[in-house]
VOZA-804091 format. One line per 5 residues: number of its first residue (from 1); their letters; for each residue x, z, y of C-alpha. Coordinates in Angstrom, 2 decimals. Each point is the difference from the previous one (the first is absolute). Layout:
<pts>
NUM = a = X:Z:Y ~ ...
</pts>
This chain:
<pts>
1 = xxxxx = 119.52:-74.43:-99.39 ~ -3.39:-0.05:1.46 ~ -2.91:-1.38:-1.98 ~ -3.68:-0.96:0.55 ~ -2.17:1.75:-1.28
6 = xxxxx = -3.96:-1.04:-1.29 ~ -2.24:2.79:-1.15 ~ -3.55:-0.68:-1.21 ~ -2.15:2.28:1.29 ~ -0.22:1.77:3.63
11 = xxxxx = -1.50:3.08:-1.52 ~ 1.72:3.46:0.91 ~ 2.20:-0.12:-2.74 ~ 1.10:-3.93:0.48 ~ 0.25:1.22:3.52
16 = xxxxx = 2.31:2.66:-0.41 ~ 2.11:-1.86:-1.90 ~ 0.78:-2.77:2.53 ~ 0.55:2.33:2.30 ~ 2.61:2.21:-1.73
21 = xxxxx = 1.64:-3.91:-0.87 ~ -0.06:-1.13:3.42 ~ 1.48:3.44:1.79 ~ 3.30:-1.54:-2.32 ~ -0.34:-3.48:1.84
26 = xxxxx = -1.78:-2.32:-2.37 ~ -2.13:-1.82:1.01 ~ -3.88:0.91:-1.43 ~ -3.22:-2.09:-0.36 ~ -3.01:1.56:-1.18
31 = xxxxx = -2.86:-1.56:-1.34 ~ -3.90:1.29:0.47 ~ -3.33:-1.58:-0.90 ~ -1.02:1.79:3.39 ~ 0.40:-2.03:3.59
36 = xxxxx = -0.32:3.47:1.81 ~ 2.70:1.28:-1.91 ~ 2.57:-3.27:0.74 ~ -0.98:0.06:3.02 ~ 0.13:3.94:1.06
41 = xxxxx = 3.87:-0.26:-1.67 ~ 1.04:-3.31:1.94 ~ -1.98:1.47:3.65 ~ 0.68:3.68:-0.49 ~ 2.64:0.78:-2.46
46 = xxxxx = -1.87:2.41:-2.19 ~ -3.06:-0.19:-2.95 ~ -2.22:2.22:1.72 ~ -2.90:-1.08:-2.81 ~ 2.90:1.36:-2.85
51 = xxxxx = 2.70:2.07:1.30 ~ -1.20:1.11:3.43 ~ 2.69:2.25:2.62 ~ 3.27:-2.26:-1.73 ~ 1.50:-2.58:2.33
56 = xxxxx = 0.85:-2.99:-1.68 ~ 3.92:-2.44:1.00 ~ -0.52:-3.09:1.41 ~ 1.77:-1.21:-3.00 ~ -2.86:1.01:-1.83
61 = xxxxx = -2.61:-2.93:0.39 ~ -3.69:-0.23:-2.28 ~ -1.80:-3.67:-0.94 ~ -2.86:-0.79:-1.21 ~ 1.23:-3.18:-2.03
66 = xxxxx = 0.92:1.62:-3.68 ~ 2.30:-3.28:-0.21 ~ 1.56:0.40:3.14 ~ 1.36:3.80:-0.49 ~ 1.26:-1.01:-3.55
71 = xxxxx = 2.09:-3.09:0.76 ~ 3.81:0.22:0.58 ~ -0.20:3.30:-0.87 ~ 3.18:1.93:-1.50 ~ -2.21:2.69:-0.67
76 = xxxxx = -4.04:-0.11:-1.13 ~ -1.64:2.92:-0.79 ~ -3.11:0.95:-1.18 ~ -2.37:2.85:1.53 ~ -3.82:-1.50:-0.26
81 = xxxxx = -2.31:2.68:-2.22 ~ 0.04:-0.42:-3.48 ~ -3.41:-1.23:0.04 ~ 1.49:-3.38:1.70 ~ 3.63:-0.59:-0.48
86 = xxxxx = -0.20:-3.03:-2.57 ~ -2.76:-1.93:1.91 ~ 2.79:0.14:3.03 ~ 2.93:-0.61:-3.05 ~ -1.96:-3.27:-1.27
91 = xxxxx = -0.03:-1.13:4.08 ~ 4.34:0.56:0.55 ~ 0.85:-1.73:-3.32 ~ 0.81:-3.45:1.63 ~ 2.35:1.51:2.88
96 = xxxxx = 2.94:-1.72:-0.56 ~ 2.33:2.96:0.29 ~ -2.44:1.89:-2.84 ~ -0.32:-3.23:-2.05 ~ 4.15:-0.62:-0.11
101 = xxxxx = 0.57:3.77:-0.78 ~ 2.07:0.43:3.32 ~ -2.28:3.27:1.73 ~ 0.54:3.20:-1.97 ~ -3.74:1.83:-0.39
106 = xxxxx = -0.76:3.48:0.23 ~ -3.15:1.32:-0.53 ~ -1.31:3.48:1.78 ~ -3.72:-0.10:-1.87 ~ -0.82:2.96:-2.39
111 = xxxxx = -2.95:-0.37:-2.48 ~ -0.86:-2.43:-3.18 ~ -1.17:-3.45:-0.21 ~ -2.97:-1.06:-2.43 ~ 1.16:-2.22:-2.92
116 = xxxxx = -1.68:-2.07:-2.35 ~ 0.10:3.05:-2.89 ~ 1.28:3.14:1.91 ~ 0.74:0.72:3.57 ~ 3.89:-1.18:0.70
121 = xxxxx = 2.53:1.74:2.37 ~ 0.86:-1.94:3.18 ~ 3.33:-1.26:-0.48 ~ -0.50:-1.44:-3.03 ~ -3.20:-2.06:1.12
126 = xxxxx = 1.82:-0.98:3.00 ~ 2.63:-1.07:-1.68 ~ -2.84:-2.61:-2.48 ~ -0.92:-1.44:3.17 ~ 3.21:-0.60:1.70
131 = xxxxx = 2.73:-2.92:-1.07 ~ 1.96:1.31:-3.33 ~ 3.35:0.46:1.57 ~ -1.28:3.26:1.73 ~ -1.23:1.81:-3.68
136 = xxxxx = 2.46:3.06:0.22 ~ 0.55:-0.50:3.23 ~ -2.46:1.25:2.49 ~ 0.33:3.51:1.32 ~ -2.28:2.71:0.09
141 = xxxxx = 0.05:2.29:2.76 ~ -1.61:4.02:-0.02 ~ 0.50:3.72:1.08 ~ -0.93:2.69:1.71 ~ -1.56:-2.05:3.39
146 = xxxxx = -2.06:-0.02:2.31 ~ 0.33:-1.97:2.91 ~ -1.27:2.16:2.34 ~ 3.30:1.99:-0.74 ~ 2.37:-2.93:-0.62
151 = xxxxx = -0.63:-1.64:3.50 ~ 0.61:3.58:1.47 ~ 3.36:-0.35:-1.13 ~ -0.26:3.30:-2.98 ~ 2.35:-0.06:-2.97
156 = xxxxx = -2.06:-2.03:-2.51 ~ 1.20:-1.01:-3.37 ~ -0.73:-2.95:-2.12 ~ 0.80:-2.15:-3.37 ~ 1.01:-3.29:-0.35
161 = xxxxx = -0.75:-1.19:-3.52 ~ 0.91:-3.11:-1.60 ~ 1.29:-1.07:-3.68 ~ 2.57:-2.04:2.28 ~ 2.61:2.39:2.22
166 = xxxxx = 0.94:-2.60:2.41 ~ -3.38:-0.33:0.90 ~ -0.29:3.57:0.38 ~ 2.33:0.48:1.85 ~ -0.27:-2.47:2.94
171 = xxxxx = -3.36:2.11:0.46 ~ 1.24:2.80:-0.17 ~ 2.70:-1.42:2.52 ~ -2.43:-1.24:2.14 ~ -2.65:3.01:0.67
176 = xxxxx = 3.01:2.56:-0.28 ~ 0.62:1.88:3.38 ~ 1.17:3.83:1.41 ~ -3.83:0.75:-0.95 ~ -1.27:-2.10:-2.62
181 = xxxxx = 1.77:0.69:-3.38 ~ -0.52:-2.85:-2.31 ~ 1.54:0.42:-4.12 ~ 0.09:-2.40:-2.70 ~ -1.71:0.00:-2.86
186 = xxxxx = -0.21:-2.24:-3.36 ~ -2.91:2.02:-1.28 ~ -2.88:-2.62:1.81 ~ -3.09:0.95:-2.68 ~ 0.32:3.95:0.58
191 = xxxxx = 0.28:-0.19:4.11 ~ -2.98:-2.09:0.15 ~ -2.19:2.05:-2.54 ~ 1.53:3.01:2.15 ~ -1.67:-1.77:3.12
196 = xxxxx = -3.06:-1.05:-1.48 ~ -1.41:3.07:-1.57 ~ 1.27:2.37:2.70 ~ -2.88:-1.23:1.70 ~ -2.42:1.00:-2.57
201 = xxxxx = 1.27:3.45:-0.24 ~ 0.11:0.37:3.68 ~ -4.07:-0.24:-0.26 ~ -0.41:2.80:-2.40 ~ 2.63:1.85:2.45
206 = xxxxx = -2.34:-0.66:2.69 ~ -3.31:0.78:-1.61 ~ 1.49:3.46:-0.70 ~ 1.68:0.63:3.01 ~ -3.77:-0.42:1.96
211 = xxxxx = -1.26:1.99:-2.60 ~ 2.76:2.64:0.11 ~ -0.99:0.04:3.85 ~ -3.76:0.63:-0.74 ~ 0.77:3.16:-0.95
216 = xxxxx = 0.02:-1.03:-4.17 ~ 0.62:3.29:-1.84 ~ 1.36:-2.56:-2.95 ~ 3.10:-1.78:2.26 ~ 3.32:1.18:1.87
221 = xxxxx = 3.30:-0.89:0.53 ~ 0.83:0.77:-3.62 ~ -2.35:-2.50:-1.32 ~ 1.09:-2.55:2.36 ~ 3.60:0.38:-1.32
226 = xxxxx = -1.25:-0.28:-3.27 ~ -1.98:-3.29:0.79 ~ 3.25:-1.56:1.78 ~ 2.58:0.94:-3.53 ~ -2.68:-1.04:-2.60
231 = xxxxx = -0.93:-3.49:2.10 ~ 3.51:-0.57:0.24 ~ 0.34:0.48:-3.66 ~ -3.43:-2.96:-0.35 ~ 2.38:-2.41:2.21
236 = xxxxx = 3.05:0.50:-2.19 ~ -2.63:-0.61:-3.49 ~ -1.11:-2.91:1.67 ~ 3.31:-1.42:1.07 ~ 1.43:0.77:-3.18
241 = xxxxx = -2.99:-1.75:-1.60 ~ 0.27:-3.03:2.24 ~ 4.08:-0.69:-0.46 ~ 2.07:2.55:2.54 ~ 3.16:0.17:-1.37
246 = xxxxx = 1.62:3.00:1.85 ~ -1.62:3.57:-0.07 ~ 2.11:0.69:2.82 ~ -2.66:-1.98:2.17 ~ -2.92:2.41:-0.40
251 = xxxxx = 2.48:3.02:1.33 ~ 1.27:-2.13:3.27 ~ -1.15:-0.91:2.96 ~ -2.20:-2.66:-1.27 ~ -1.81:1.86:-2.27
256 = xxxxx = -0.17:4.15:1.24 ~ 0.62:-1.36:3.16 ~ -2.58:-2.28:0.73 ~ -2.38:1.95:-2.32 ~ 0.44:3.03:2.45
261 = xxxxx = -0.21:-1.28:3.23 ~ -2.97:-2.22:-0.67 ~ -1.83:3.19:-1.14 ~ 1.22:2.10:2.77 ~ 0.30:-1.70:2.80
266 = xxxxx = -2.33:-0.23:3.06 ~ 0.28:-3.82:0.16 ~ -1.05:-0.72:-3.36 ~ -2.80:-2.31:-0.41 ~ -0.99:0.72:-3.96
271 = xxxxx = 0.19:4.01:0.48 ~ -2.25:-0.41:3.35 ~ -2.36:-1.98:-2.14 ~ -0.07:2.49:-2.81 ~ -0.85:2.32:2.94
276 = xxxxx = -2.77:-1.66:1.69 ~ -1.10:-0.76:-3.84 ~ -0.96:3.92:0.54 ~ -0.53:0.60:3.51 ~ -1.56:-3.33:0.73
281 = xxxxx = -1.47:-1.14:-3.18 ~ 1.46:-3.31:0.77 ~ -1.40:-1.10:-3.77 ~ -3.92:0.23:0.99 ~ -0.15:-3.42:0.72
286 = xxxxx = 1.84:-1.51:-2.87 ~ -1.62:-0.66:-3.39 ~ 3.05:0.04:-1.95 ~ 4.21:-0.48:0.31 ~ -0.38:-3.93:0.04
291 = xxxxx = -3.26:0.45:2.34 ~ 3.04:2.08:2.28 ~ 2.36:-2.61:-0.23 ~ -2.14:-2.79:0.76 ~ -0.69:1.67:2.98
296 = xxxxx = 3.66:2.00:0.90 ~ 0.32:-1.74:3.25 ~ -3.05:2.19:1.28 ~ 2.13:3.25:-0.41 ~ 1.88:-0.77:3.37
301 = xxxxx = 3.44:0.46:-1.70 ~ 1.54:-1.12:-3.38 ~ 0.54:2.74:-2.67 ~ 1.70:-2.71:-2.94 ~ -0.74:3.41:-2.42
306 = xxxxx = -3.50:-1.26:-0.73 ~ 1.15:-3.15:-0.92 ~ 2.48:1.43:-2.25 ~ -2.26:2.51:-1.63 ~ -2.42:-2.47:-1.55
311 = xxxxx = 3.68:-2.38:-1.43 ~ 1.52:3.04:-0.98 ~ -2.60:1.67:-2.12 ~ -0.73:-3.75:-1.50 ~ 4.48:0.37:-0.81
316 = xxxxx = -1.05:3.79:-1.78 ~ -2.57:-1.74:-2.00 ~ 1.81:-2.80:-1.52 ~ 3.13:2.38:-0.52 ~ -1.94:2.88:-1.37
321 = xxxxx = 1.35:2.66:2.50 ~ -0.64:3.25:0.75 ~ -0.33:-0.37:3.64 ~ -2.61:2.34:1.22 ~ 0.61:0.34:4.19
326 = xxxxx = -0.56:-3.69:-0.50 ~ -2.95:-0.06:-1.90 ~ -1.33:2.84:2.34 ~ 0.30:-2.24:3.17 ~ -1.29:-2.90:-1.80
331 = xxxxx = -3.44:1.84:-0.80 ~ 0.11:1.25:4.13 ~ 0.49:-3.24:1.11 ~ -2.49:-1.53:-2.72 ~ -2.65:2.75:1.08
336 = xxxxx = -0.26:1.51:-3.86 ~ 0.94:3.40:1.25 ~ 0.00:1.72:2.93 ~ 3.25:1.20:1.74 ~ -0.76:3.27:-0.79
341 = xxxxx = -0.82:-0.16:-3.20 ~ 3.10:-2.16:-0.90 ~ 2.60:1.76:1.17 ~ -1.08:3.32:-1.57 ~ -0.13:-2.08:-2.96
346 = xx = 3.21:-1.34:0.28 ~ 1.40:3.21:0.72
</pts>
């Protein structure tokens, strides 16, 4: 059965997505705030601004009308930056294929959402906002991904979490393929604190890999092991903390998975920001982390860890945990310590 397919957000990842979808024969609609974008896709077949060097299927198509690339939709999913998914949530809400319960949602986003007393993770906020039939039922989606290798067609593995199996499945139906490995998953709290905070400790990863490069007597390929094992052990606190209800997440591909290629990778945004925090002192012109996020679209790419660093050291304080890798990139971001100086400290 062949399905179309919405997906909010023509970003690389969103992009990726559709494309590994529509190489099975759905039928894909992307949605981006961006004319060039829509109209590179619908001309040329390929988001050079995102994903440059990856043709796109004419069964892939992008609007710009958020309405449009929701409606009649078997499938919606959501890819916009954490900093703007429920402003494009509060906008879908009177679809009438979201508003009778008939479109099964996915969500691809990592990070937290502010709430009114502590910062919230993305399903469940998601779920506040959309009609009451879909609590329990909307599907997180995370792994071990970048685009830039999923539209090349390399093995890639990912998670498909949702209190509901059904639901679960019929994503993990729908993005399975020879190489995209999709598994299910009930434990929805621990893969997205697994995605979220990866990001964080992907910065401290990339602070000390540009100062491991600068010749730092202090940092080697020991200490970066020892970085990757004790931040995993921060996202498992966290999660644990927050309401993850199987350890078994923190050891899988959602949680070691994802933690290690975000850190290692060559395409990952939050490690070449933790690098350039070094190498470029990308912070001089920032007061502070909220003066930073205010301004994150002046970075030229999105690295969601600097968002999450300032929600998930406010989650450490109102739980009391020990979560110092955390704390340490907090401080960075928030200019109360220099790289340096922090991660010798944290060490």
């Amino acid at each position: 059965m062949k399905n179309k397919v919405g997906i909010i957000g023509a970003g690389a990842w969103g992009t990726a997505i559709g494309k590994a979808i529509a190489s099975k024969g759905h039928s894909v609609e992307l949605w981006s705030f961006e004319k060039d974008v829509a109209e590179d896709i619908n001309k040329n077949h390929i988001n050079s601004k995102y994903l440059p060097h990856a043709g796109l299927p004419e069964n892939v198509t992008c609007t710009t009308d958020l309405l449009a690339c929701a409606t009649d939709k078997e499938f919606i999913i959501l890819a916009s930056p954490s900093l703007f998914l429920l402003d494009t949530v509060k906008k879908i809400l009177t679809v009438p294929n979201i508003s009778d319960g008939r479109s099964v949602i996915g969500i691809l986003t990592k990070g937290f959402i502010p709430g009114t007393e502590e910062p919230k993770l993305i399903v469940e906020m998601v779920e506040n906002y959309l009609p009451g039939f879909y609590k329990g039922n909307v599907v997180y989606i995370s792994g071990p991904s970048h685009a830039e290798e999923v539209v090349q067609g390399k093995i890639t593995g990912l998670i498909s979490a949702c209190p509901n199996p059904k639901n679960s499945i019929r994503f993990r139906e729908l993005l399975n393929s020879p190489s995209l490995r999709v598994f299910s998953s009930l434990d929805v709290v621990g893969v997205q604190v697994s995605a979220a905070v990866k990001n964080v400790i992907a910065i401290a990863f990339g602070v000390m890999d540009a100062l491991k490069e600068n010749n730092s007597e202090f940092f080697g390929d020991n200490t970066e092991s020892l970085l990757l094992a004790a931040g995993l052990n921060e996202i498992q606190i966290l999660g644990q903390a927050l309401g993850a209800t199987h350890p078994e997440t923190f050891t899988s591909i959602a949680g070691v998975g994802d933690l290690d290629v975000t850190c290692r990778s060559q395409y990952g945004r939050n490690r070449r920001f933790g690098r350039e925090i070094v190498l470029k002192d990308i912070l001089k012109d920032y007061k502070n982390i909220d003066d930073l996020i205010d301004n994150i679209g002046k970075i030229g790419y999105l690295p969601e860890g600097i968002v999450a660093a300032k929600y998930a050291w406010q989650l450490k304080q109102k739980y009391k945990l020990r979560l110092n890798i955390i704390s340490i990139v907090f401080m960075v971001l928030n200019k109360e310590l220099a790289p340096e100086e922090a991660l010798k400290k944290l060490i």
